[in-house]
C-alpha positions as CSV (number, residue, x, y, z in Angstrom):
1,X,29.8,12.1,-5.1
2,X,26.4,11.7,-6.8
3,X,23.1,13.0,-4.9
4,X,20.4,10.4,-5.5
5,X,16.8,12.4,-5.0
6,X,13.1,12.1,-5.9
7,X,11.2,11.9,-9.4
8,X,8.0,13.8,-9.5
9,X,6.1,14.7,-12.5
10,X,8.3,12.9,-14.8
11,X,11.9,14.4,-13.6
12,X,14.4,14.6,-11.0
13,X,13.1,16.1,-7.9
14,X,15.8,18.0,-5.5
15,X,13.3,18.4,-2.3
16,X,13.7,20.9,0.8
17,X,15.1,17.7,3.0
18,X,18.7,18.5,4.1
19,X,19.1,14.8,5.6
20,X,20.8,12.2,3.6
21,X,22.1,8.3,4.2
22,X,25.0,7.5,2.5
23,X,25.1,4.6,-0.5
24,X,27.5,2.1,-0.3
25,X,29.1,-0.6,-2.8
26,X,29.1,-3.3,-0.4
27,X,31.8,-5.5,-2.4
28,X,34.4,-2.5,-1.6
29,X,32.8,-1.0,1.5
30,X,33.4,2.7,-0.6
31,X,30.6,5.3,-0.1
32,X,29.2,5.9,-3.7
33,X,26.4,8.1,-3.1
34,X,24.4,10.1,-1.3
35,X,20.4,9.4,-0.9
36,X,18.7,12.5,-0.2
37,X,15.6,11.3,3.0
38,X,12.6,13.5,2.1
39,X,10.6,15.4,4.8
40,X,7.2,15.4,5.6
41,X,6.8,18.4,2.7
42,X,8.6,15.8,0.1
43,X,6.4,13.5,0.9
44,X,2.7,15.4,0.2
45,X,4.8,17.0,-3.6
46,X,5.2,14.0,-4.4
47,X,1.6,12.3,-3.4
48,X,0.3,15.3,-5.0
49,X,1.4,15.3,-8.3
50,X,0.7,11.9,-8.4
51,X,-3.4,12.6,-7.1
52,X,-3.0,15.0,-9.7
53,X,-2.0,12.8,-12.6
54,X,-5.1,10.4,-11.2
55,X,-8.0,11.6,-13.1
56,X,-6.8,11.7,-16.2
57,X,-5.2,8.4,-16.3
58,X,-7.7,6.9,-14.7
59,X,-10.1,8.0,-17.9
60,X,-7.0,7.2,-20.1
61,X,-8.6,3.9,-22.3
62,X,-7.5,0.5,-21.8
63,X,-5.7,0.7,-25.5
64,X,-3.8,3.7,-24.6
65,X,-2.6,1.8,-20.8
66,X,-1.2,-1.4,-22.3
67,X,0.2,0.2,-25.1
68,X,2.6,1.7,-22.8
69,X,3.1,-1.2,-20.9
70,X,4.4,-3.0,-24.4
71,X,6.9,-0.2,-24.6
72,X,7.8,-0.3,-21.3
73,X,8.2,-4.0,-21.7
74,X,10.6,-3.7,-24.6
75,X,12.7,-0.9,-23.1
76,X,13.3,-3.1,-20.1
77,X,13.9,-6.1,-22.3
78,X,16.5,-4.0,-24.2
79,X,18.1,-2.8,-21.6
80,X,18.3,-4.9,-18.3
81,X,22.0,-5.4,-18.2
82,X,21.9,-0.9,-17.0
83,X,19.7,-2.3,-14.4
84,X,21.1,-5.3,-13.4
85,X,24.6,-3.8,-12.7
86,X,23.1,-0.5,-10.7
87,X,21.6,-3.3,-8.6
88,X,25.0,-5.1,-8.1
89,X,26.4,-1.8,-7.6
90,X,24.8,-0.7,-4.3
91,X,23.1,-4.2,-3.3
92,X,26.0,-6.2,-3.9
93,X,24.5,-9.3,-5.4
94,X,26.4,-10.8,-8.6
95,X,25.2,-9.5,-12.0
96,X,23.6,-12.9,-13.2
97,X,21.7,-12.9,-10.0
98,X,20.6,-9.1,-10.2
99,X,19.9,-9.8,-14.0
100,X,18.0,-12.7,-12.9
101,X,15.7,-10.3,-10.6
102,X,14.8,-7.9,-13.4
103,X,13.6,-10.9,-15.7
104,X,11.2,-11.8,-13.2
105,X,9.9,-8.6,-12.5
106,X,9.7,-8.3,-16.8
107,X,7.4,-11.5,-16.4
108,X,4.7,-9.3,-14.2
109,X,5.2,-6.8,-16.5
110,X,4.3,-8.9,-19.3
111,X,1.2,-10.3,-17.0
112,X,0.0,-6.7,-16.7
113,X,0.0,-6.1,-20.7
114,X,-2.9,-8.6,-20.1
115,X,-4.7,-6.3,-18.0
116,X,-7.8,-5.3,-20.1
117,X,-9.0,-9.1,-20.2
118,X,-8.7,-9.6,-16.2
119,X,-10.6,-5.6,-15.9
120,X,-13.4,-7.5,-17.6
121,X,-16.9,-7.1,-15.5
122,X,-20.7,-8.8,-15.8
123,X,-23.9,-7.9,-17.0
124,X,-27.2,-9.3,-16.3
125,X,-30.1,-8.7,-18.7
126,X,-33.5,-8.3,-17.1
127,X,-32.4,-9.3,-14.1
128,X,-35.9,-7.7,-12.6
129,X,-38.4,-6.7,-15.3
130,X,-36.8,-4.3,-17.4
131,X,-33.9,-3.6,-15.1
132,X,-30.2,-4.2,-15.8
133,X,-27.3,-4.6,-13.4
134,X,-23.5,-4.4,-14.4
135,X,-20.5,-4.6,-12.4
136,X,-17.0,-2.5,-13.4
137,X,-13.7,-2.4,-11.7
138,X,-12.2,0.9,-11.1
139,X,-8.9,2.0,-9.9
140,X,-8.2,3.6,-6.7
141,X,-6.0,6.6,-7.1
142,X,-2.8,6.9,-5.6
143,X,-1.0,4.2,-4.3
144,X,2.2,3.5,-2.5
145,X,4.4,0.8,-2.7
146,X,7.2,0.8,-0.1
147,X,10.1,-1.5,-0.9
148,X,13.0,-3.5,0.5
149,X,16.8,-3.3,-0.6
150,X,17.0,-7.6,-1.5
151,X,15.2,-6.7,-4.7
152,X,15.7,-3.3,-5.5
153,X,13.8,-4.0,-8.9
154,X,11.7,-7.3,-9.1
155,X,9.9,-6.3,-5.7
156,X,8.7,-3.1,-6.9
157,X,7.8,-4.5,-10.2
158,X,5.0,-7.0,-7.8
159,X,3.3,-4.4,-7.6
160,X,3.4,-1.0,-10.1
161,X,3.0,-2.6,-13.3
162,X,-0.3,-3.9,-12.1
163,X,-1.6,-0.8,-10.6
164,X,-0.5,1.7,-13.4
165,X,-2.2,-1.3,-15.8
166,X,-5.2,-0.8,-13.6
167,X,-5.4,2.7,-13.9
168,X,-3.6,4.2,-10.8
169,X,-0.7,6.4,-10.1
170,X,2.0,5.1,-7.8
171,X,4.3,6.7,-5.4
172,X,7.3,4.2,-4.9
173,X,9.6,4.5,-2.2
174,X,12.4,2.0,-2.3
175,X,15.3,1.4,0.2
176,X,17.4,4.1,1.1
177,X,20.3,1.2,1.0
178,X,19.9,0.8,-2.8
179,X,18.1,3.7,-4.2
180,X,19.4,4.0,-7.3
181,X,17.1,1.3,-9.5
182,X,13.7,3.4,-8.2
183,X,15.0,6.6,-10.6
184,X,16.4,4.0,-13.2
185,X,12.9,2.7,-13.6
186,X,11.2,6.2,-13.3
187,X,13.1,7.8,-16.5
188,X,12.5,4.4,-18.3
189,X,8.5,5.0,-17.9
190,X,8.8,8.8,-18.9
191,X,10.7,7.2,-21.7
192,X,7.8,4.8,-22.5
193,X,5.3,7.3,-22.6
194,X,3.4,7.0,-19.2
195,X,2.3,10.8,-18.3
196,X,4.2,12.9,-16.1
197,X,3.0,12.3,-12.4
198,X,1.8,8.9,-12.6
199,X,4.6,7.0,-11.4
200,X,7.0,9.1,-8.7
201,X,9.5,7.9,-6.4
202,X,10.2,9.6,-3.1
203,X,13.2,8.5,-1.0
204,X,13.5,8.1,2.6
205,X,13.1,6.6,5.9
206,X,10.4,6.2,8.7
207,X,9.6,9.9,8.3
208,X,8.6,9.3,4.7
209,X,7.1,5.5,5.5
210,X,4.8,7.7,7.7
211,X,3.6,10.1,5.6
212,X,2.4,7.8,3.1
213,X,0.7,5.4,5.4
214,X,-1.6,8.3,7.0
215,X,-1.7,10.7,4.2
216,X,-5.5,10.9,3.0
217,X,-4.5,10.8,-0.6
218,X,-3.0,7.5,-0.9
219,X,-5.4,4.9,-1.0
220,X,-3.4,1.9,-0.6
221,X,0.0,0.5,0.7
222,X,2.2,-2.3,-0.6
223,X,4.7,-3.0,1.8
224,X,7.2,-5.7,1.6
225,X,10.2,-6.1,4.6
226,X,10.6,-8.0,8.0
227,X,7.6,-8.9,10.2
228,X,7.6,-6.1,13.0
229,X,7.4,-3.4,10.0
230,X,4.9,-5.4,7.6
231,X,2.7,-5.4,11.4
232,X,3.2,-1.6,11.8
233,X,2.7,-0.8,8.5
234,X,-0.7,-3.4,8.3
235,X,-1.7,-1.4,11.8
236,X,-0.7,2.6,10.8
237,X,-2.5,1.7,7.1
238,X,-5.9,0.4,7.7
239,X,-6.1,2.8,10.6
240,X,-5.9,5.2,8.0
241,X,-8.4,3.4,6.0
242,X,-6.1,2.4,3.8
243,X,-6.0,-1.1,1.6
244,X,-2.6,-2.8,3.1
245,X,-0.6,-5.8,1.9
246,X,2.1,-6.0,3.8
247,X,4.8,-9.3,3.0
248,X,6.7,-9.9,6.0
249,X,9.9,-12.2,6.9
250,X,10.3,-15.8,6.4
251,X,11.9,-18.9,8.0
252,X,11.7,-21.4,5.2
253,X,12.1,-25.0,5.6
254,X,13.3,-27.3,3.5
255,X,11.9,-31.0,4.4
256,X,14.3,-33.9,2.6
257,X,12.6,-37.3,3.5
258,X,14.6,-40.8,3.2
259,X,14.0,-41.7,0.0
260,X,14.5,-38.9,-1.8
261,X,17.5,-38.2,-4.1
262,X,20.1,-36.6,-2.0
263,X,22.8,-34.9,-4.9
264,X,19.1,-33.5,-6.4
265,X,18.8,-32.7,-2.6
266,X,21.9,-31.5,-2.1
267,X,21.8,-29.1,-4.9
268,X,19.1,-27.6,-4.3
269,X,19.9,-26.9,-0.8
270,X,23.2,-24.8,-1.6
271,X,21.7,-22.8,-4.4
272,X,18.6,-21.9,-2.4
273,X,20.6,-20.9,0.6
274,X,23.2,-19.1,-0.5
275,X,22.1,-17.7,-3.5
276,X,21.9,-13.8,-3.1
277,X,24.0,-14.2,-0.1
278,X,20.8,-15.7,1.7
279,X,19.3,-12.0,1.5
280,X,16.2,-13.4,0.0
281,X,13.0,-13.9,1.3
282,X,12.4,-17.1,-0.5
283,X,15.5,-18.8,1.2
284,X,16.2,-21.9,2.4
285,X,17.6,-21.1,6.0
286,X,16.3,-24.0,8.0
287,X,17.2,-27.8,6.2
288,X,14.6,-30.6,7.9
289,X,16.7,-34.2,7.7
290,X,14.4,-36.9,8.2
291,X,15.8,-40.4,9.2
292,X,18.8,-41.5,8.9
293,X,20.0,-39.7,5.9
294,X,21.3,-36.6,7.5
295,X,24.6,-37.3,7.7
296,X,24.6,-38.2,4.2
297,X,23.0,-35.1,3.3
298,X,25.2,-32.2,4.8
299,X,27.9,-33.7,3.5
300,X,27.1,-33.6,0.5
301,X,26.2,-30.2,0.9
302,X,29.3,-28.9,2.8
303,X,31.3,-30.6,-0.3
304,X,29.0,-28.2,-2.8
305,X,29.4,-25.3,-0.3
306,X,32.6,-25.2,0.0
307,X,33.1,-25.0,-3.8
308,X,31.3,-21.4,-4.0
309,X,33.6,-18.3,-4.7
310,X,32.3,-15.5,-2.9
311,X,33.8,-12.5,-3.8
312,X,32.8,-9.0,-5.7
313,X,30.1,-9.5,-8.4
314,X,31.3,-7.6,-11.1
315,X,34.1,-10.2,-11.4
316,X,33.0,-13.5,-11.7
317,X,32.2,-14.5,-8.5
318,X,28.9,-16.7,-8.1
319,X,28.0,-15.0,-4.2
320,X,28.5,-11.8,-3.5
321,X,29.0,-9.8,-0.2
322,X,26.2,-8.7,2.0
323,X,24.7,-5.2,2.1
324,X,26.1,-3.0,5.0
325,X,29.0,-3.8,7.3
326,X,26.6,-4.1,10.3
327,X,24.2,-6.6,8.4
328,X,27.5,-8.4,8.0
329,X,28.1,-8.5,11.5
330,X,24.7,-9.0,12.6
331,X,24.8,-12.7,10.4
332,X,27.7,-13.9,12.0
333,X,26.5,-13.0,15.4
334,X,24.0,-15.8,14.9
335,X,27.0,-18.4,14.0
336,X,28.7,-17.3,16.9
337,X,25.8,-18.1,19.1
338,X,24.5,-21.2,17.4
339,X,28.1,-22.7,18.4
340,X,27.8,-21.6,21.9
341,X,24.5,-23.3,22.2
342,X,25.4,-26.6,21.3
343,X,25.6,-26.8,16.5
344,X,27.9,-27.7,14.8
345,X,29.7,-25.3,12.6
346,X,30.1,-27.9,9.3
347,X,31.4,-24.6,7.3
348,X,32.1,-21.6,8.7
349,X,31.7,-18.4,6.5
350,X,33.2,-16.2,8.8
351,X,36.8,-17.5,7.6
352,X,35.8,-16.9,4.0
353,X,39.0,-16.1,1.4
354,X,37.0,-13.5,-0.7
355,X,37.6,-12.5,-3.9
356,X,37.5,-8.8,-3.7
357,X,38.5,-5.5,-1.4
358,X,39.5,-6.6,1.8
359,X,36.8,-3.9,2.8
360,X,33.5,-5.6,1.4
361,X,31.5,-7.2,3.6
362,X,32.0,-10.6,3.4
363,X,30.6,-13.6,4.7
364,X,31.0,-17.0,3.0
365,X,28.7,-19.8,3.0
366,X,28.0,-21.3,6.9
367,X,26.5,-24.7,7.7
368,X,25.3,-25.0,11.3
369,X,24.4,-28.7,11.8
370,X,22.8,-29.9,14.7
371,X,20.6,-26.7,15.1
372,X,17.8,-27.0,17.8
373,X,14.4,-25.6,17.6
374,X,15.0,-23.1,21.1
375,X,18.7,-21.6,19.4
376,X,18.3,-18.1,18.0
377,X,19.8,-19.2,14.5
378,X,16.6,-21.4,14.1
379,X,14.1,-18.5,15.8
380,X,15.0,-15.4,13.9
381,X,14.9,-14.8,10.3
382,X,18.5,-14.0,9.9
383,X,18.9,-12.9,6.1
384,X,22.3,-14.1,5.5
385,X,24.3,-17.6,4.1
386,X,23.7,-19.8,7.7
387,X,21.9,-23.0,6.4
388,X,20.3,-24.7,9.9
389,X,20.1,-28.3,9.7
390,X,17.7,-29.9,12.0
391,X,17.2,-33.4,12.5
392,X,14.0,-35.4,12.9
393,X,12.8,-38.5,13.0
394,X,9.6,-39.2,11.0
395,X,7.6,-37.1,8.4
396,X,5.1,-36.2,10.9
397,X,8.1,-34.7,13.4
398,X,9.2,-32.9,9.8
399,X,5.7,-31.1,9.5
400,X,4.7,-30.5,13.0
401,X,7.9,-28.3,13.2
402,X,7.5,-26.8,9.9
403,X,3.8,-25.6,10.9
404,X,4.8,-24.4,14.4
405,X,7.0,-21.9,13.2
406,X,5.4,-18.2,13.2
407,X,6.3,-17.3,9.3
408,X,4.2,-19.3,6.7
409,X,6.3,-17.9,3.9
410,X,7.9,-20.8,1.8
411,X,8.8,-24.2,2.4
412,X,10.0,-27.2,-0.3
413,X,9.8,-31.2,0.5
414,X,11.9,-33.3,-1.6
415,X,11.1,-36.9,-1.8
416,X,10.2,-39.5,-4.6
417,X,6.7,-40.4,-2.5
418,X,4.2,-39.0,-5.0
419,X,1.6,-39.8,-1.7
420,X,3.9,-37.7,1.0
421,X,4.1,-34.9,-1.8
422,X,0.3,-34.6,-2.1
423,X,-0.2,-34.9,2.1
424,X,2.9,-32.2,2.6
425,X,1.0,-29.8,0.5
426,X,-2.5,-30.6,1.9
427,X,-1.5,-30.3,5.5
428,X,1.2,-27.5,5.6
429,X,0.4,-24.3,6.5
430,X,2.6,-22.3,4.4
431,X,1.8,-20.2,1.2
432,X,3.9,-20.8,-1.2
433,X,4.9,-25.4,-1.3
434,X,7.6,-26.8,-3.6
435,X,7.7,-30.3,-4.4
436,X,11.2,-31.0,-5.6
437,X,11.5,-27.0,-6.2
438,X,13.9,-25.4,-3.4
439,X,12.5,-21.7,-3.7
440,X,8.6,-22.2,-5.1
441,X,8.0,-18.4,-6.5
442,X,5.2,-18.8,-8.1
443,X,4.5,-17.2,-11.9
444,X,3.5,-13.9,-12.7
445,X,-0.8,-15.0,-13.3
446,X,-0.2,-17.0,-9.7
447,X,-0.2,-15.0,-6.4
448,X,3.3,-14.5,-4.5
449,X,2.5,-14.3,-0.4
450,X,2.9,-16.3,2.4
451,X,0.6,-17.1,5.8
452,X,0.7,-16.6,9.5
453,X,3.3,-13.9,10.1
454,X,4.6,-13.5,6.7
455,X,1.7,-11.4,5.4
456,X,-0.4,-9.1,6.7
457,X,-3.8,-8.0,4.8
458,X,-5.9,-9.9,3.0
459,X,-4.4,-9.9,-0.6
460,X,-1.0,-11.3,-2.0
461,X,0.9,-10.0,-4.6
462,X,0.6,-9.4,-8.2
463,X,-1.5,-12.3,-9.9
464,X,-5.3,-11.8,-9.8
465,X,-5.0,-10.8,-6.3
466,X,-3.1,-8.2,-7.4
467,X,-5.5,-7.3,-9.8
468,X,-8.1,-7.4,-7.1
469,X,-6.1,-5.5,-4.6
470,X,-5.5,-2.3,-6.9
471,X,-9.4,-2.4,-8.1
472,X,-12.9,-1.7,-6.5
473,X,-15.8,-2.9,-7.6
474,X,-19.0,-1.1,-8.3
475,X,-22.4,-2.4,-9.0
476,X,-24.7,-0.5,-11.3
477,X,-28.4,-0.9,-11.7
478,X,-30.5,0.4,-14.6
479,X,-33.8,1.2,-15.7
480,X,-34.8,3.1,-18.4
481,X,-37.5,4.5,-17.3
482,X,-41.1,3.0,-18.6
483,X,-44.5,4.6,-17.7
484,X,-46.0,1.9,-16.8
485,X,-43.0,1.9,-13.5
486,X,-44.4,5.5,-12.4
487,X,-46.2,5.6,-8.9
488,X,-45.2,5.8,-5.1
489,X,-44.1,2.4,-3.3
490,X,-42.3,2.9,-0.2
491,X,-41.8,-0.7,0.0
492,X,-38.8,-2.6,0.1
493,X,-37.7,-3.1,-3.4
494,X,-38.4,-6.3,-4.9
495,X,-37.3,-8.3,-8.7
496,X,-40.5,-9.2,-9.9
């Protein structure tokens, strides 16, 4: 069985932690791996080494940065397929969705080969007699970027190609669930050319989570995961006096109005709620029927569900299982009580044929029709293949529930009303609006984050707010000094 540790300084890293977590294929339920969970000593090696690579990459010239980026680019490029089936390996998701996630992340990858354009500062001439000002962004030394198991790769990739382009050293520590990309990505860097130290991986739980949100060194945080984390992570960071993003859980809604065309509808609904198994943060988990099409509707989307093959994804299956055996459990929980309360089970997932071990974790496709605001299945976030249909009467019924929902994360409208399109996007208070798009994840030069209790901090990801996040900027006034400036004045300085 393979022991899955830490990279520092540009190689495998053993550690003195004796814990470990075991790794699991979740389409066979057979323990793979082991993931070693570092200590609190594991945790300062590995910031060190990477406060130790800071200086000199940090004076490393812009030329020399994106240069490595391009080759880091290309070996990706090259060689996503290795990645993509490591992901469907421990996550469980099928190979053209995994290889779908590391394309994505290549597109921020690609944004941050840009870097030395969006670095750019100002300069004022003269701006008092014979005095100068400039303004430079600088990086901010060590950062951390702690990462969920639903995107093992893309997630990370947000955030490090952004902040190594930038001029910092990162310490990544990825999900102890799916561990195996983080080291992947690590020898593909060394590979690439980036100096020993400047990107690290540390694995772990809480104890190491900890450790990196109150260690001195680390100047920043990059969290993404559910909402009571991303709060104690936003909390334990800036107490710390640390920069914090933290990306938290979702409850996306996906408005259909009465004119709008139902198959595109339709469509869109299945492959945004059940691709991935639902374990995505940009999911459609709650569908909003407006009028008197919603009968219509989830039948035509039970008659598309019912068509998906779940099953392992190394085999042709188009949805895969879900990531633990409890996880598993803890989805269809939410079925079991949305029937109890009153939905109707249109499809239920928890009968699901697989094709694959008997002992994956499987859960097939589940439509819960009827779904109430007050039933759990519509309150929590419940990361798994239950689409909630809700039915309301008017557009104005459709957005006042939309907005009085806690996450702001994503939400989609579909209709042919070029009018309600530009009002839905107007008045919602979500970050991230699709207009005939079912999961709106913006580009790599556009900012990925949501509102209300889906983010905490002031920044989104990558994007120029990423830019922002992993720079500071100082102001700089000259003068070269002139005789005719000489003399005492205790006055308050003044342009003149």
């Amino acid at each position: 069985m393979q022991t899955i540790a830490h990279w520092l300084d540009g190689k495998p890293f053993a550690g003195t932690s004796e814990s470990t977590a075991p790794v699991t294929n979740p389409a066979t339920g057979v323990v793979t791996g082991q993931v070693t969970l570092a200590n609190q000593a594991d945790v300062r090696a590995v910031v060190n080494a990477a406060a130790a690579a800071f200086p000199a990459w940090r004076d490393a010239s812009l030329a020399k940065r994106t240069q490595v980026l391009f080759r880091y680019r290309e070996l990706l490029n090259a060689r996503k397929e290795e990645l993509a089936a490591l992901i469907t390996a421990e996550h469980g998701k099928v190979l053209s969705d995994a290889l779908g996630e590391v394309q994505r992340g290549l597109e921020i990858i690609e944004f941050a080969c840009g870097i030395p354009h969006l670095l750019k500062g100002g300069y004022t001439e003269n701006a008092s007699t014979k005095v100068d000002i400039f303004s430079v962004r600088q990086p901010l030394g060590p950062v951390a970027v702690i990462s969920p198991f639903n995107f093992p790769a893309m997630v990370p990739m947000w955030f490090f190609p952004v902040a190594i382009a930038a001029g910092n050293t990162v310490v990544l520590k990825p999900s102890e669930k799916d561990p195996s990309a983080s080291l992947w990505m690590a020898a593909l860097w060394q590979e690439a050319g980036l100096p020993d130290g400047v990107f690290n991986v540390v694995q772990g739980d809480k104890v190491a989570v900890d450790e990196l949100l109150d260690n001195p060194a680390i100047k920043s945080v990059s969290f993404v995961g559910s909402t009571p984390i991303a709060r104690y992570v936003y909390q334990r960071g800036t107490a710390a006096g640390k920069r914090v993003q933290a990306l938290g859980g979702a409850k996306n809604h996906m408005v259909v109005l009465p004119d709008a065309d139902l198959d595109l509808a339709a469509d869109a609904a299945v492959n945004a709620g059940f691709g991935s198994a639902g374990e995505r943060c940009m999911a459609i988990s709650a569908l909003v029927a407006v009028g008197p099409i919603a009968d219509e509707l989830v039948s035509r989307i039970a008659e598309r569900a019912k068509t998906i093959r779940t099953g392992d994804g190394t085999r042709g299956a188009e949805m895969g299982p879900l990531v633990t055996r409890a996880h598993r459990d803890r989805v269809a929980s939410y079925i079991d009580a949305g029937e109890s309360a009153g939905a109707t089970v249109v499809l239920d997932g928890r009968t699901v044929a697989a094709e694959g071990d008997a002992d994956g974790f499987w859960l097939g496709p589940t439509i819960l029709d009827n779904v109430g605001p007050e039933m759990s299945a519509y309150t929590d976030e419940i990361f798994g293949p239950v689409l909630s249909v809700l039915r309301v009467d008017s557009y104005d019924d459709a957005l006042a529930l939309v907005n009085a929902n806690p996450y702001g994360n994503g939400t989609a409208l579909f209709t042919n009303d070029g009018g309600a399109a530009r009002r839905f996007h107007n008045e919602v208070e979500v970050g991230m609006v699709g207009i005939n798009v079912p999961i709106p994840v913006p580009m790599a030069y556009y900012s990925f984050g949501g509102w209300k209790n889906s983010l905490f901090g002031d920044s989104h990801a990558h994007g120029i707010d990423g830019v922002h996040f992993f720079t500071r900027t100082k102001a700089v006034t000259t003068r070269w000094l002139d005789p005719s400036h000489g003399g005492l004045n205790l006055g308050f300085p003044q342009n003149h």
